[in-house]
C-alpha positions in Angstrom: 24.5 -12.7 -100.9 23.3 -10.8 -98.0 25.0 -7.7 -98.5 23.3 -7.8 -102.3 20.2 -8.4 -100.9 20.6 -5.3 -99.1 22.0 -3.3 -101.3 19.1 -3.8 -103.7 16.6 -2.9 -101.3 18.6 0.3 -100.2 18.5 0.7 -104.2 14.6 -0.4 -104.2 14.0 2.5 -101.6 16.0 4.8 -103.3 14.1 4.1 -106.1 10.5 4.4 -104.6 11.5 7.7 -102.6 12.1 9.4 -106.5 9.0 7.6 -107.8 6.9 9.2 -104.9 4.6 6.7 -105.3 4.6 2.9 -103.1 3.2 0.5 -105.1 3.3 -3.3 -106.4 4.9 -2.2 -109.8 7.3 0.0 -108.6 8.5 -1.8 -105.8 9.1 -4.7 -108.8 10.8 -2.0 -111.1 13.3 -0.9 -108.2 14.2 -4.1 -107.5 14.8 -5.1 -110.8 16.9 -1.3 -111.4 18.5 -1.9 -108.7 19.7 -5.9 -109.6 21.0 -4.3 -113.0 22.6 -1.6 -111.1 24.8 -4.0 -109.0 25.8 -5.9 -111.7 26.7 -3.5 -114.3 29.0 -1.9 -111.3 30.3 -5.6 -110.2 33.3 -4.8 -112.1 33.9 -1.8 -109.6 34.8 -4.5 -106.8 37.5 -6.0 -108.0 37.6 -9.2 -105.6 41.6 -9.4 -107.1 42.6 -6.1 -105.2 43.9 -7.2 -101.7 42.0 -4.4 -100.4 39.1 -5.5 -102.0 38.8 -8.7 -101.2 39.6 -8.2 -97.3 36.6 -5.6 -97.2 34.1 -8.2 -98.9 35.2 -11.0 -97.0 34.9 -9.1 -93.6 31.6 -7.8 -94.7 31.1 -4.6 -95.1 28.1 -2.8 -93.7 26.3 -1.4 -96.1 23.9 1.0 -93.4 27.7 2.5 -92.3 28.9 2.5 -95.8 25.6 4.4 -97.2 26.1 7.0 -94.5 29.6 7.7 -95.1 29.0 8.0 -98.5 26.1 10.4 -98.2 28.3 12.3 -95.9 31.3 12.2 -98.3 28.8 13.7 -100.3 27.6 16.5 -98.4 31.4 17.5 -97.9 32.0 17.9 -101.5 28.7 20.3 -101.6 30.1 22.2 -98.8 33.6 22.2 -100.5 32.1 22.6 -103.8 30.4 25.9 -102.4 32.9 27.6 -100.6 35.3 27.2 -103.8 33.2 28.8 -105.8 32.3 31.4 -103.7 36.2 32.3 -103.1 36.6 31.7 -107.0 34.1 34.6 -107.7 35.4 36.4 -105.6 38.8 36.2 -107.4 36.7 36.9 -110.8 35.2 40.5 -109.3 38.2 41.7 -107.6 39.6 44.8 -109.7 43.1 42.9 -109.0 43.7 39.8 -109.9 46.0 38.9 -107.1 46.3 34.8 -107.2 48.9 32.8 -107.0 48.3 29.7 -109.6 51.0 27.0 -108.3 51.3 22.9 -108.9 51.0 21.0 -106.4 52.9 17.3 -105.5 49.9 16.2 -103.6 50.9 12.9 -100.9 48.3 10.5 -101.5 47.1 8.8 -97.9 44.4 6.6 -100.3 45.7 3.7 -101.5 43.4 1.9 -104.1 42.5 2.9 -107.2 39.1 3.4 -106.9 39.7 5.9 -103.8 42.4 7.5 -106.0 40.1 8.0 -108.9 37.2 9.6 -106.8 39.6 11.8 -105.1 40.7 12.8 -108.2 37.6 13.5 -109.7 36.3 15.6 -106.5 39.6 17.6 -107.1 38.5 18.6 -110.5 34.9 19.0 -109.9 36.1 21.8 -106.9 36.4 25.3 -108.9 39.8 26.2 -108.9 41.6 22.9 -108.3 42.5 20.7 -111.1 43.7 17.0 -111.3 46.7 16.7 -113.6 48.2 13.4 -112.7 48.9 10.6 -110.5 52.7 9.7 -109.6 53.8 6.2 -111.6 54.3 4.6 -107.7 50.7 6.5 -106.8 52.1 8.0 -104.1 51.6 11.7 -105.4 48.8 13.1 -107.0 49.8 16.4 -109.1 47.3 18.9 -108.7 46.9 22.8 -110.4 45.7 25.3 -107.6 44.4 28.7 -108.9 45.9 30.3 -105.4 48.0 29.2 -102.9 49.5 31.1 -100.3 52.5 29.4 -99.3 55.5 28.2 -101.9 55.4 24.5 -101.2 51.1 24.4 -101.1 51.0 23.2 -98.0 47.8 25.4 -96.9 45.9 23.6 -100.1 47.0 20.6 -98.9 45.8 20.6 -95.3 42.4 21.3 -97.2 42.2 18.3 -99.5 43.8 15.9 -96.7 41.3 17.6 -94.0 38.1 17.1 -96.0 38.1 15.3 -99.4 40.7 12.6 -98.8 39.2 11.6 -95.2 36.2 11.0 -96.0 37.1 9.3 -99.7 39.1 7.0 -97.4 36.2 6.5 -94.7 33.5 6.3 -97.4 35.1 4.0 -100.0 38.1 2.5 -98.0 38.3 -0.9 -96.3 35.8 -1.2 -93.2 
């Protein structure tokens, strides 16, 4: 109940901080955004993931949490940046000397909402691409525009170095 209470005030401030304006009604309008907001996304925390349920019943805190996802998300700008610059770069070069490769991408994440938002991140990146997720989700199969060595490990060191730490950190338990 407590960490609700705080999430929808970290929701309600959110809110008013967009609004640009602190007042009675849309202090009330936050509040209530941000009660719908936690229980359409309720279904998000599944309490029958063992994962799950040990982060909920250790309580999270939701101050941390906030800042490792804001910095989660300032990683996938800088990410999101430096791909595109180096996929531009590929685009003007009279050449085009890449080496496109699939990857078999070990997964260190472990539920499925980690898996899915790394996934997603990987697509979102300019000139990675998501194909699939091993059966055992072990392995996530991922298309690389270039790659510079035969087994991908130099795109791999990437992901695991910045995307998949701080998915983990940001989303995993504690």
């Amino acid at each position: 109940m407590v960490a609700t209470s705080v999430r929808i005030f970290l929701l309600t401030l959110i809110w008013v901080a967009l609004q640009g304006t602190l007042s009675v009604g849309n202090v009330l309008l936050g509040v209530l955004f941000g009660g719908a907001i936690l229980r359409v996304t309720r279904p998000l925390f599944d309490v029958e993931d063992p994962t799950e349920s040990r982060r909920l019943s250790e309580g999270v805190r939701p101050l941390i949490r906030t800042w490792r996802v804001l910095v989660l998300l300032l990683v996938f700008l800088r990410e999101l940046m430096v791909s595109a610059l180096q996929v531009a770069r590929y685009t003007i070069q009279p050449t085009l000397d890449i080496q496109p490769a699939i990857i078999r991408y070990p997964l260190d994440v472990t539920t499925g909402r980690e898996i899915t938002v790394l996934a997603n991140l990987i697509s979102l990146t300019p000139g990675t691409l998501s194909l699939d997720v091993s059966p055992d989700c072990d392995f996530l199969y991922v298309h690389a525009i270039s790659v510079e060595t035969e087994d991908g490990a130099d795109v791999i060191d990437d992901i695991k170095g910045s995307l998949e730490k701080h998915v983990r950190r940001a989303l995993g338990p504690r």
